[in-house]
C-alpha positions in Angstrom: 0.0 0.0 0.0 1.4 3.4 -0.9 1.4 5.7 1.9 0.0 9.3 2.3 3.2 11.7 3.2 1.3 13.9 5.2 3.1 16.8 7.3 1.0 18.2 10.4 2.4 21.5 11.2 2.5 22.5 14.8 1.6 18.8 16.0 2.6 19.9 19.3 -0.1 22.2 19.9 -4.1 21.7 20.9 -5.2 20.6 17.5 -2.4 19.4 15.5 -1.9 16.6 18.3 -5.3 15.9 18.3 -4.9 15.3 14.0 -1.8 13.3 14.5 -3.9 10.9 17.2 -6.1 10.5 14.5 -4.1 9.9 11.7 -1.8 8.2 13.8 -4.3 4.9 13.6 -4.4 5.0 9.7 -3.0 2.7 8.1 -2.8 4.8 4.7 -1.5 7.8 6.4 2.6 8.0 7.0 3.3 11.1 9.2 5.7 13.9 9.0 6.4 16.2 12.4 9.1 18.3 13.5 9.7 19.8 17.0 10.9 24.0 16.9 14.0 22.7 17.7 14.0 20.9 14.1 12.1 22.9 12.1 11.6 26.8 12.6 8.5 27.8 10.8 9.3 31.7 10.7 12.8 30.8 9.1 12.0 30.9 5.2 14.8 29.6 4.0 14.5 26.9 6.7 10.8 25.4 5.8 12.0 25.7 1.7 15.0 23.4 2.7 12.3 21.0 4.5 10.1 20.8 1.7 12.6 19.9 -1.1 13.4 17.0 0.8 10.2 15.4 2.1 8.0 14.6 -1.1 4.7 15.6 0.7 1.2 14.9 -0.2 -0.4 16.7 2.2 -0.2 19.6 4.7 -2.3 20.3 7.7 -1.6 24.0 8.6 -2.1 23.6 13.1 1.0 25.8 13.7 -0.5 29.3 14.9 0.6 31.3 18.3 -2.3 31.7 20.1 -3.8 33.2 23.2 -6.7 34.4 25.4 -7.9 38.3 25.4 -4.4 39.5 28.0 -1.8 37.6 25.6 -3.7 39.4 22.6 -3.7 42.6 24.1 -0.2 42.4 25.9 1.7 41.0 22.8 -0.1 42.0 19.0 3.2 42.4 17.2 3.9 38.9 18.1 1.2 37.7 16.8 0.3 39.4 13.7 3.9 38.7 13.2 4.7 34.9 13.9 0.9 34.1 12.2 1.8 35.8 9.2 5.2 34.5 8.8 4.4 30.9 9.5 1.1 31.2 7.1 3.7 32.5 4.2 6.8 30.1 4.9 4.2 26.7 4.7 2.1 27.3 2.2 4.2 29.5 -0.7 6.7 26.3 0.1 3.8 23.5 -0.2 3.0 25.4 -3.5 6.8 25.7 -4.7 7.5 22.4 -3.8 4.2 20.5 -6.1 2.3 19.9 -2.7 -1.9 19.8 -4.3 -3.7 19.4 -1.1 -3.3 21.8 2.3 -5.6 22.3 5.0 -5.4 25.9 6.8 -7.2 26.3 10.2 -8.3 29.6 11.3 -10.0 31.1 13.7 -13.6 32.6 14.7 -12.1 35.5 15.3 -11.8 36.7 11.6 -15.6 37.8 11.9 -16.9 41.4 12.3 -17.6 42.1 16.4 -21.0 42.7 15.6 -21.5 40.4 12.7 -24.9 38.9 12.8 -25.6 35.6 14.6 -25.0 32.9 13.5 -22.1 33.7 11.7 -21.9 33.0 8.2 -18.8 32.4 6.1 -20.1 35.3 3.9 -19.2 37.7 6.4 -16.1 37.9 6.2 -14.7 41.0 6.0 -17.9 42.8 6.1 -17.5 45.0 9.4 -14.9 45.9 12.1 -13.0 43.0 13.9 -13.3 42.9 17.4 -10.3 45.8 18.8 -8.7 43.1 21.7 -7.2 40.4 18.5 -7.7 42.4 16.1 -3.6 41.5 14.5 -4.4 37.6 15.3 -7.7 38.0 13.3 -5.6 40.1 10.2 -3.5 37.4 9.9 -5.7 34.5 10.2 -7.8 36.4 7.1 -4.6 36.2 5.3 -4.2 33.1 5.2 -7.7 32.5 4.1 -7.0 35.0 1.2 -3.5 33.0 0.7 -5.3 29.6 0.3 -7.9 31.0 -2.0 -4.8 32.9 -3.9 -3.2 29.9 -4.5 -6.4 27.9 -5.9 -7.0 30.8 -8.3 -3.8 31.3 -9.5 -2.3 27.8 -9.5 -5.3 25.7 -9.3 -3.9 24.2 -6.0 -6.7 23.4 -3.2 -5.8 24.5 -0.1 -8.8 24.6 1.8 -9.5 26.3 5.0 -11.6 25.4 8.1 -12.8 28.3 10.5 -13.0 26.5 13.9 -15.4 28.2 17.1 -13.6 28.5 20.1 -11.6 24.9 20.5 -10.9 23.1 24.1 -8.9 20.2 25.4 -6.1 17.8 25.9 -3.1 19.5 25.3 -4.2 23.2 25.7 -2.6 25.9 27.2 -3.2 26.1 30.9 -1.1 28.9 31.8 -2.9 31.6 34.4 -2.5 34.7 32.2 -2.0 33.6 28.9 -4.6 30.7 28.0 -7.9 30.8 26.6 -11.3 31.4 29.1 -11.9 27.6 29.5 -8.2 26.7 30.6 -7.8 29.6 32.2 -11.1 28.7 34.6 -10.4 25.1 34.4 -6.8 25.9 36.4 -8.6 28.5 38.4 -11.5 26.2 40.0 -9.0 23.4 40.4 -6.9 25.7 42.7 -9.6 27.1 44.4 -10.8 23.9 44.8 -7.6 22.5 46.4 -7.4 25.5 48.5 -10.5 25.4 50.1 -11.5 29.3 48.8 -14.7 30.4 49.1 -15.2 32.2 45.8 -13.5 32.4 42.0 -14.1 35.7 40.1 -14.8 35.8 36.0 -13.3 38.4 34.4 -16.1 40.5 32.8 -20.3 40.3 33.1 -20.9 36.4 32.4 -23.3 37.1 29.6 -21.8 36.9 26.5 -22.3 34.6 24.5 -19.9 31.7 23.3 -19.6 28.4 21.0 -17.1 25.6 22.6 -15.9 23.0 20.8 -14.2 20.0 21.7 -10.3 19.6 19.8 -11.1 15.8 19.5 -14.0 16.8 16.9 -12.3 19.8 15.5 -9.3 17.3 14.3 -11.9 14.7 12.5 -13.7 17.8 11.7 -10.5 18.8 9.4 -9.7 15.2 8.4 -13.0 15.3 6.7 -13.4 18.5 5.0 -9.5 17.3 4.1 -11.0 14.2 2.5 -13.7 15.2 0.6 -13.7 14.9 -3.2 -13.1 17.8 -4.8 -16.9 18.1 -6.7 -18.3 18.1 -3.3 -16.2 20.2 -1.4 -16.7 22.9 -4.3 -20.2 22.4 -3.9 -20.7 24.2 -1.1 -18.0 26.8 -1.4 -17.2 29.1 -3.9 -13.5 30.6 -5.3 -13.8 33.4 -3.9 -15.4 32.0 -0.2 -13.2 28.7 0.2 -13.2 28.5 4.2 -16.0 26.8 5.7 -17.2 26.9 10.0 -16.4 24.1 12.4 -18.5 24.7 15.5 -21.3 22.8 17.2 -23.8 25.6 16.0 -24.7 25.8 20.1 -23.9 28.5 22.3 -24.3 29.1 26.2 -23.0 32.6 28.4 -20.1 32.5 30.2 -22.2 32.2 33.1 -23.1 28.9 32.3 -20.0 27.4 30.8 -18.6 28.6 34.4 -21.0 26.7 36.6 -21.0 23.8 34.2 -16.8 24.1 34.5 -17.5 24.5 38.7 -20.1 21.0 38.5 -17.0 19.3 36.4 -14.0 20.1 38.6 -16.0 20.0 41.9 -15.8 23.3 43.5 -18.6 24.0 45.8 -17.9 28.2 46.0 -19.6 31.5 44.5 -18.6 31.8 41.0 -18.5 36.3 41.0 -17.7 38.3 37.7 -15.5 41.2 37.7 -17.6 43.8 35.6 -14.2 45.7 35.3 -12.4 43.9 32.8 -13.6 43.5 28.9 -16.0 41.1 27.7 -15.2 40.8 24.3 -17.5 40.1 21.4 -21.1 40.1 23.0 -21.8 36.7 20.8 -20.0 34.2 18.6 -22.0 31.4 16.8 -21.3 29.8 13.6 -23.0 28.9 11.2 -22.2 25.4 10.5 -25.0 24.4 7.9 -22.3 24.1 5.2 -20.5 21.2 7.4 -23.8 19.9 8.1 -24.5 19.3 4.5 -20.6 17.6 3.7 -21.7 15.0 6.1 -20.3 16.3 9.7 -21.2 17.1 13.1 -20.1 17.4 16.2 -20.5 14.2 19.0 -19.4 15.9 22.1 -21.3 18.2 24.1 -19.9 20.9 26.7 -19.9 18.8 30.2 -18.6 15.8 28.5 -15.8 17.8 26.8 -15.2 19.3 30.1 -14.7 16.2 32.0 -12.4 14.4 29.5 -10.4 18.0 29.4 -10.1 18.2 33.4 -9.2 14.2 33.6 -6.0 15.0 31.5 -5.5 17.5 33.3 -5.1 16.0 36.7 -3.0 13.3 34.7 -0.8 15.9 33.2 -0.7 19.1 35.6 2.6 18.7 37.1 4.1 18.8 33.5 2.4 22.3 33.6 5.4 25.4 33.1 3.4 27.7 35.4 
């Protein structure tokens, strides 16, 4: 059996481990990874030199630096920068070096702030992006516009898959730096183990978000991957190539936070700090496109919690910070 040669970018992080688990028990699949240590993806020359040696079939695009509302605030040059640079290094190489099929994930982000709910892929870049990752969303539109470049131009198909807000094994847990449901998830435990009386929520509790759990983002990807290319095009068009990965359900912040206080076990008041920013008011997707390749999500929000907090008991002394 000839083998797929398929290089997952950034296999390290949230979702590209969660692709090579999958792919991982294919028989047809053979898989290509490299550490930072290997393989710097904001060194051009670097990723060019990779390329010409590896004969690659495919290319999953997971590399991406990411980060909750303080890293995007804090650091924007970083990650306009190391998005944009790591977008441009994979996929102009993929193209130099005869590569036909690439997947780019994205991000919800790329939406106006006050785009109407659900969001649908034809939004895009129809209103002002939300002010707090505003750089992250720039770049993650570039490489939509990249992919869809590319197809035009070279009749390449790089696809791209816009994923809600993603969760699970393998996340970042850091206190400052992670995303709202690591960020929780580490501060119930701790309360938890400390015997506190209370854990305060940055912002009101009310807006409203979309979770999704990485396990069904990554076969999410695999099959929009997979699909032949007469029914992928079918619902997309040239210019509108990126298509939403979400569960098309959405619940306040309030509520993911009780659900997250059930799940870990702590028995406090869950307050919200008023003071700090809330974000978008509301992010859903509109996932009918997915729906009608043939995919949905299978695990809902208290289930994906507890399989999220059960590696993270396993794992939390491996933890940085």
């Amino acid at each position: 059996m000839n083998k797929k040669r398929v290089f997952v970018a950034g296999h390290k992080g949230m979702v590209g481990s969660a692709i090579v688990r999958q792919l991982s028990e294919r028989d047809d699949v053979e898989l290509i990874v490299r550490g930072r240590s290997e393989l710097d993806l904001l060194d051009q020359k670097a990723v060019e030199s990779f390329f010409s040696g590896q004969n690659i079939d495919e290319v999953y695009l997971a590399a991406a630096k990411v980060g909750g509302i303080y890293a995007n605030n804090t650091f924007p040059a970083e990650f306009i920068y190391e998005n944009l640079m790591m977008e441009c290094n994979i996929i102009h190489a993929a193209h130099s070096h005869g590569v036909q099929n690439l997947l780019f994930l994205g991000s919800s982000c790329i939406y106006p702030k006050l785009a109407e709910q659900p969001m649908t892929e034809s939004s895009l870049l129809t209103g002002v992006l939300e002010s707090t990752n505003e750089p992250y969303a720039v770049a993650k539109i570039a490489g939509i516009k990249l992919c869809e470049s590319y197809n035009r131009q070279y009749g390449r198909n790089y696809r791209s898959v816009m994923p809600t807000n993603l969760y699970g094994m393998n996340d970042n847990f850091h206190p400052d730096n992670s995303h709202v449901i690591p960020a929780l998830m580490r501060r119930f435990h701790e309360a938890k183990l400390n015997n506190d009386s209370e854990v305060v929520v940055w912002g009101t509790g009310t807006p409203m978000r979309e979770f999704l759990y990485v396990d069904d983002m990554a076969a999410a990807s695999i099959h929009v991957m997979e699909l032949s290319d007469n029914t992928y095009r079918s619902c997309t068009q040239p210019m509108l190539s990126h298509i939403n990965v979400g569960t098309g359900v959405d619940c306040t912040i309030r509520e993911m936070a009780e659900t997250m206080a059930k799940v870990v076990g702590f028995e406090g008041t869950i307050s919200f700090d008023a003071t700090k920013p809330d974000g978008t008011p509301r992010k859903l997707m509109d996932v009918s496109r997915l729906a009608d390749l043939g995919w949905k999500y299978t695990t809902d929000l208290e289930n994906g919690l507890a399989k999220t907090y059960q590696w993270f008991l396993e794992n939390q002394n491996s933890f940085r910070n």
